[in-house]
Backbone as JSON, one array per atom type, in Angstrom:
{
  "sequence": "XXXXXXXXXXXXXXXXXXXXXXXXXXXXXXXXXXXXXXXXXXXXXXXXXXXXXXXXXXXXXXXXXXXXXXXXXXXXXXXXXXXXXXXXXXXXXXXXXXXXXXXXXXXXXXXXXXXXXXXXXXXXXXXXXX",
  "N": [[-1.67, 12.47, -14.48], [-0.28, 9.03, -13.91], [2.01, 8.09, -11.71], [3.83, 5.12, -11.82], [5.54, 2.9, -9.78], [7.55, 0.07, -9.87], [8.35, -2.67, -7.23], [10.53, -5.24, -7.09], [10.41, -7.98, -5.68], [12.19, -10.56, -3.13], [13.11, -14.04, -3.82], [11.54, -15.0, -2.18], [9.47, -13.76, -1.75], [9.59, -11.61, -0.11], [10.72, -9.52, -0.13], [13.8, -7.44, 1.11], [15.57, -8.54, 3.46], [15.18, -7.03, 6.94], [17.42, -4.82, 8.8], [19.82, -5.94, 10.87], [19.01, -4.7, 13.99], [20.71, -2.16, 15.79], [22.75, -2.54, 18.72], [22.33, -1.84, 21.91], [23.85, -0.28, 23.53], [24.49, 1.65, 22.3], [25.61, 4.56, 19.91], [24.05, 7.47, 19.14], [24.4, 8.36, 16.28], [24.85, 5.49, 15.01], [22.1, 4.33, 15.76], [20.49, 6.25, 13.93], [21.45, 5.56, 11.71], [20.77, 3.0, 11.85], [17.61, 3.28, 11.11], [18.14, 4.46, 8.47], [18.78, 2.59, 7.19], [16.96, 0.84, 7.62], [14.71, 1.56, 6.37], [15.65, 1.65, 3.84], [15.48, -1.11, 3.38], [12.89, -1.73, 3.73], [11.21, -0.06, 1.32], [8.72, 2.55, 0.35], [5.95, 1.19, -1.21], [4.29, 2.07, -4.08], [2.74, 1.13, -5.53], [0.23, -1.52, -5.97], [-1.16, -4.97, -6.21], [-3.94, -6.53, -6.23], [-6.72, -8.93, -5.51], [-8.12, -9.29, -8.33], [-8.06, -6.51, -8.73], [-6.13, -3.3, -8.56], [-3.94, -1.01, -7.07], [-2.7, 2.64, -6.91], [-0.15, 4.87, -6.27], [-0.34, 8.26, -7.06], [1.93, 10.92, -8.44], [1.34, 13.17, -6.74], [0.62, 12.03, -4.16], [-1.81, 10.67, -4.36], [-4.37, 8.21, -3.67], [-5.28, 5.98, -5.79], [-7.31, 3.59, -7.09], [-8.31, 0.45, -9.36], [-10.5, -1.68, -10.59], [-12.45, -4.82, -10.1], [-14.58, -6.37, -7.29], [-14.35, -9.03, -6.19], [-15.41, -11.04, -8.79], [-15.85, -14.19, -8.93], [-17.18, -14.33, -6.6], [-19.46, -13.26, -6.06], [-19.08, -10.53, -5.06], [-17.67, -10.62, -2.95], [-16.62, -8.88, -1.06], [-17.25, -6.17, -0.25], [-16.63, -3.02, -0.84], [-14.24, -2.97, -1.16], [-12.28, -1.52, -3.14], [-12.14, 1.09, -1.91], [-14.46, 2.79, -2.15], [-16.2, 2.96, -1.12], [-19.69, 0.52, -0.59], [-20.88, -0.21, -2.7], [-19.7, 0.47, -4.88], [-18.24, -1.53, -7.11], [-17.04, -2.28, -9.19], [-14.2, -0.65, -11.02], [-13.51, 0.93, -13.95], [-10.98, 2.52, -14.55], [-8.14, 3.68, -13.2], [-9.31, 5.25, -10.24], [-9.4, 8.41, -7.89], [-9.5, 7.51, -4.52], [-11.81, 8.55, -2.74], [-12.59, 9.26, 0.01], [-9.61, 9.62, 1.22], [-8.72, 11.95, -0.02], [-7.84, 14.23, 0.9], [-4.79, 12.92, 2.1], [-2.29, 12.67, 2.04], [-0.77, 9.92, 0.5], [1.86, 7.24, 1.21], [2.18, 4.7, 1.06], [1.47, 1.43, -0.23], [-0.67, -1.06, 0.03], [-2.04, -4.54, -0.72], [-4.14, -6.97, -0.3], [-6.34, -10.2, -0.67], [-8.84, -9.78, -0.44], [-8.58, -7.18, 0.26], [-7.52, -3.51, 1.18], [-4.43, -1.77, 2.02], [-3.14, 1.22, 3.45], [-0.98, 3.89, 4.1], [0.01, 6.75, 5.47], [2.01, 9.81, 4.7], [2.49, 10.81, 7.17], [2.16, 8.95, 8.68], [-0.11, 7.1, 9.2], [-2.16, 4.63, 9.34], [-4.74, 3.28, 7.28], [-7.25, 1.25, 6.24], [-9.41, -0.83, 3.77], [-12.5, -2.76, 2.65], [-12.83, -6.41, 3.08], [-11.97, -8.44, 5.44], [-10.16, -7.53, 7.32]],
  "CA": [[-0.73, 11.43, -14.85], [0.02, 8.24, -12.88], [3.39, 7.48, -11.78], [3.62, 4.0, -10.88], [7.41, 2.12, -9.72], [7.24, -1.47, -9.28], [9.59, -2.8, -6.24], [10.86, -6.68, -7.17], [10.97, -9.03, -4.41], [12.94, -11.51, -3.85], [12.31, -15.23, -4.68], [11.04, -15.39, -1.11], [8.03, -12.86, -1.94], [9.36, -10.85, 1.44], [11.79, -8.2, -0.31], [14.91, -7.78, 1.09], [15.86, -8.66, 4.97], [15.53, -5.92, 7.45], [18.84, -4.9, 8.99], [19.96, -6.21, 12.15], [18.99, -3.74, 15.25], [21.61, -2.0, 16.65], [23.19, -3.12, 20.28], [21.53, -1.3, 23.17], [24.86, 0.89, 24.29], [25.46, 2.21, 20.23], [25.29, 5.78, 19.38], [22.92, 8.1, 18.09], [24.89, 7.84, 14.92], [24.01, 4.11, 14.62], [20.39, 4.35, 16.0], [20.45, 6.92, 13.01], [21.75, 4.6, 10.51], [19.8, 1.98, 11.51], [16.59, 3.46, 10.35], [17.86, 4.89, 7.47], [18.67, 0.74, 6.67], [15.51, -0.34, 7.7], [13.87, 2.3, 5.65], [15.76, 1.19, 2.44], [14.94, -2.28, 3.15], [11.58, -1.91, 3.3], [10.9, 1.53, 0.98], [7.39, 2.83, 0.18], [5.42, 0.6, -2.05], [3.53, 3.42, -4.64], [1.48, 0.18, -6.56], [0.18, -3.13, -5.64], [-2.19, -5.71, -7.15], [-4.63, -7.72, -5.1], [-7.44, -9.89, -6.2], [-8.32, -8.41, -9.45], [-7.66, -4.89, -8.59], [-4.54, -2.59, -8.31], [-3.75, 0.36, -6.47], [-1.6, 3.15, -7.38], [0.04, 6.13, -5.81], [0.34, 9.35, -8.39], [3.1, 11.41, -7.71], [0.81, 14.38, -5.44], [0.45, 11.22, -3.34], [-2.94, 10.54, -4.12], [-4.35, 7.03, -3.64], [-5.89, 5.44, -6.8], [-7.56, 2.41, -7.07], [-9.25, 0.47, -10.32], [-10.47, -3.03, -11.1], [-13.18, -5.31, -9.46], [-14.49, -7.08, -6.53], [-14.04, -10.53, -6.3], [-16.41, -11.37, -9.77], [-16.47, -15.06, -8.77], [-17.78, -14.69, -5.48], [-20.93, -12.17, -6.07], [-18.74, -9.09, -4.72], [-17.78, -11.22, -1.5], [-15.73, -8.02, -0.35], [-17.69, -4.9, -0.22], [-15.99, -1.91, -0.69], [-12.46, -3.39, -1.49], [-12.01, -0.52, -4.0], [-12.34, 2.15, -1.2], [-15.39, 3.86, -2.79], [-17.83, 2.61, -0.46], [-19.76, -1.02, -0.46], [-21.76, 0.03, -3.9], [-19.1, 0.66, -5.98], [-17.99, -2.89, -7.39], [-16.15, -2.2, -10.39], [-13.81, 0.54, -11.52], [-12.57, 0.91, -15.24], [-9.94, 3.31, -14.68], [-7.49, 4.34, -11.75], [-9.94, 6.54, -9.86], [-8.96, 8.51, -6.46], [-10.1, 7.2, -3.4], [-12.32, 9.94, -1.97], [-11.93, 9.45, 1.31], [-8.46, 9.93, 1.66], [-8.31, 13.04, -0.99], [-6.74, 15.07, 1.29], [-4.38, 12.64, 2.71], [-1.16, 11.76, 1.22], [-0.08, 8.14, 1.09], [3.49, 7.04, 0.9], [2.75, 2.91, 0.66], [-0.08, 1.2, -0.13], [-0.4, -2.66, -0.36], [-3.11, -5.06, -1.66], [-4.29, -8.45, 0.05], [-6.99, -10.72, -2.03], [-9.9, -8.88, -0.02], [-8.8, -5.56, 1.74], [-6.06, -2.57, 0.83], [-3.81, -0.97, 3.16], [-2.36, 2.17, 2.56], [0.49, 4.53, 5.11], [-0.07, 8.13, 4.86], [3.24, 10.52, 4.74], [2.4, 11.14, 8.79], [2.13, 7.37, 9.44], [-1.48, 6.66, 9.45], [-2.96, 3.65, 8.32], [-5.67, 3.25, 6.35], [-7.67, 0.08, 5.55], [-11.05, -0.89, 3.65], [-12.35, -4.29, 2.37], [-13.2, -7.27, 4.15], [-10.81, -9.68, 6.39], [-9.2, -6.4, 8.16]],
  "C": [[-0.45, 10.58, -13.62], [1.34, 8.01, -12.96], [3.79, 6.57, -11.17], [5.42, 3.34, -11.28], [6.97, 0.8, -8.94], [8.76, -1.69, -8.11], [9.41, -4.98, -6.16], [11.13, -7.01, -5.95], [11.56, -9.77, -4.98], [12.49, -13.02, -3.95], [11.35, -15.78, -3.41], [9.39, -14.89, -0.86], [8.26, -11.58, -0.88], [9.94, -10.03, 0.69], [12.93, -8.38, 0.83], [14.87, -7.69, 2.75], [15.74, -7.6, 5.71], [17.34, -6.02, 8.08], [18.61, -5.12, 10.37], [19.58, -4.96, 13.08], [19.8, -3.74, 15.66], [21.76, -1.99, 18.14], [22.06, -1.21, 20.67], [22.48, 0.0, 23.6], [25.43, 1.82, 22.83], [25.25, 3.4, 20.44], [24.42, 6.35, 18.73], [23.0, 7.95, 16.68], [24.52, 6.64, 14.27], [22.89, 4.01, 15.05], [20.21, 5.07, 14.56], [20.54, 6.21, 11.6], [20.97, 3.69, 10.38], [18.49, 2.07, 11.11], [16.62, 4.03, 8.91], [18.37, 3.17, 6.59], [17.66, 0.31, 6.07], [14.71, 0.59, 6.33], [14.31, 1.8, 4.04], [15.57, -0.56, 2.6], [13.41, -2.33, 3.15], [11.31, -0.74, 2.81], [9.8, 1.18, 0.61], [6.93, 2.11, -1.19], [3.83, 1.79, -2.68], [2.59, 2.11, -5.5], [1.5, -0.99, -5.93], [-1.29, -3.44, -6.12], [-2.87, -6.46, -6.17], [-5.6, -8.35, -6.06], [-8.28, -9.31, -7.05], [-8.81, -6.87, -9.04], [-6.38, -4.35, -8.47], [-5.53, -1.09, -7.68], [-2.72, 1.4, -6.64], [-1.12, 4.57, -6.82], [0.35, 7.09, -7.16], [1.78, 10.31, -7.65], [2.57, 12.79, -6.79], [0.5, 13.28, -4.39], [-0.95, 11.09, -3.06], [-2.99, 9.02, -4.22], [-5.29, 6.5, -4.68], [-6.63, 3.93, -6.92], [-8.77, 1.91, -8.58], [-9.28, -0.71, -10.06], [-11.63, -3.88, -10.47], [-13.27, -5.78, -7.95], [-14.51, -8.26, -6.77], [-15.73, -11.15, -7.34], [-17.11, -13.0, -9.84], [-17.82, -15.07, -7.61], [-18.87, -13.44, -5.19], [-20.24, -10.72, -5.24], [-18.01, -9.63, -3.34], [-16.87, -10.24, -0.58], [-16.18, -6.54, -0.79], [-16.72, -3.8, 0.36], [-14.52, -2.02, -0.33], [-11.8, -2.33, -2.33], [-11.97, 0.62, -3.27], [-13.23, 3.34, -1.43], [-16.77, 3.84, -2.78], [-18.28, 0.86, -1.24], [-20.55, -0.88, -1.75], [-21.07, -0.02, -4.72], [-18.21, -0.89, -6.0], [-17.19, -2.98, -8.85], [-15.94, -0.51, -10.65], [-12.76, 0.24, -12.68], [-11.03, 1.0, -15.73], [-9.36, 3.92, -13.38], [-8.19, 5.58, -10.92], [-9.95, 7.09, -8.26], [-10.11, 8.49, -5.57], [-10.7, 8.5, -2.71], [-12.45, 10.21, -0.67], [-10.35, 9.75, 1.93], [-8.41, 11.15, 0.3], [-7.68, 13.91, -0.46], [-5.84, 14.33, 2.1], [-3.22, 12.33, 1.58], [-0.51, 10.68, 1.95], [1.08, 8.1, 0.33], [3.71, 5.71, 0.43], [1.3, 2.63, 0.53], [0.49, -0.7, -0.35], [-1.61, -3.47, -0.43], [-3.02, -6.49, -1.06], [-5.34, -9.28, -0.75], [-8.2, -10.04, -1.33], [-10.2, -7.61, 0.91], [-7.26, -5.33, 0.64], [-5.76, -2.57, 1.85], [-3.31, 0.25, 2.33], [-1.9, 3.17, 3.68], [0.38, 6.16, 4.4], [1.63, 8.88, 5.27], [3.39, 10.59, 6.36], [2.49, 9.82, 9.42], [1.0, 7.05, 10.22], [-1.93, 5.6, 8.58], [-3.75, 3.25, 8.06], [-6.12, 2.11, 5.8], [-9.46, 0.03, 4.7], [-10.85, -2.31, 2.77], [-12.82, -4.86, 3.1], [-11.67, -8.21, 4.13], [-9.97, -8.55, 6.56], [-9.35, -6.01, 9.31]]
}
């Protein structure tokens, strides 16, 4: 089962402001706070859509990906789907096999490359223009 949560931006496309950085002489307490801010201003993106494809986190934090390469432009982004430069269309949400043992926390989708943020804070790209 896939469990996909969409996260609305706002009319700006950015999502919501980070929070100011706390002064220099603050407390652990507010160093503390301030990442748990930043962290809800920018939280983990589990789906995103790029140029006819999506990507989808399941909830074991596997990384999914279905949909084409760029069908105008003869594939013009090998191995945008993360399943190697051969595979050029996928039907159905199918996990990225290179990261099968990695769990991802965010993933995000440009018109010819993924990204995707593993639980440890590794990041992960494939596609072209990366």
């Amino acid at each position: 089962m896939v469990v996909a949560v969409c996260y609305v931006r706002g009319a700006s496309g950015r999502g919501l402001p980070p929070p100011a950085e706390p002064a220099p002489d603050g407390s652990w307490t507010q160093a503390l706070l301030w990442g748990e801010r930043l962290d809800r201003a920018s939280p983990p993106q589990p789906i995103a859509a790029g140029w006819f494809r999506c990507a989808f986190i399941d909830a074991a934090g596997a990384l999914l990906t279905c949909g084409a390469a760029d069908p105008d432009n003869d594939g013009a982004a090998p191995g945008v789907l993360g399943h190697g430069e051969g595979v050029t269309r996928l039907a159905v949400p199918t996990p990225v096999p290179s990261l099968q043992s990695v769990r991802i926390r965010s993933v995000s989708a440009g018109m010819f490359h993924t990204l995707a943020v593993s639980d440890a804070g590794a990041a992960f790209s494939f596609g072209g223009n990366v």
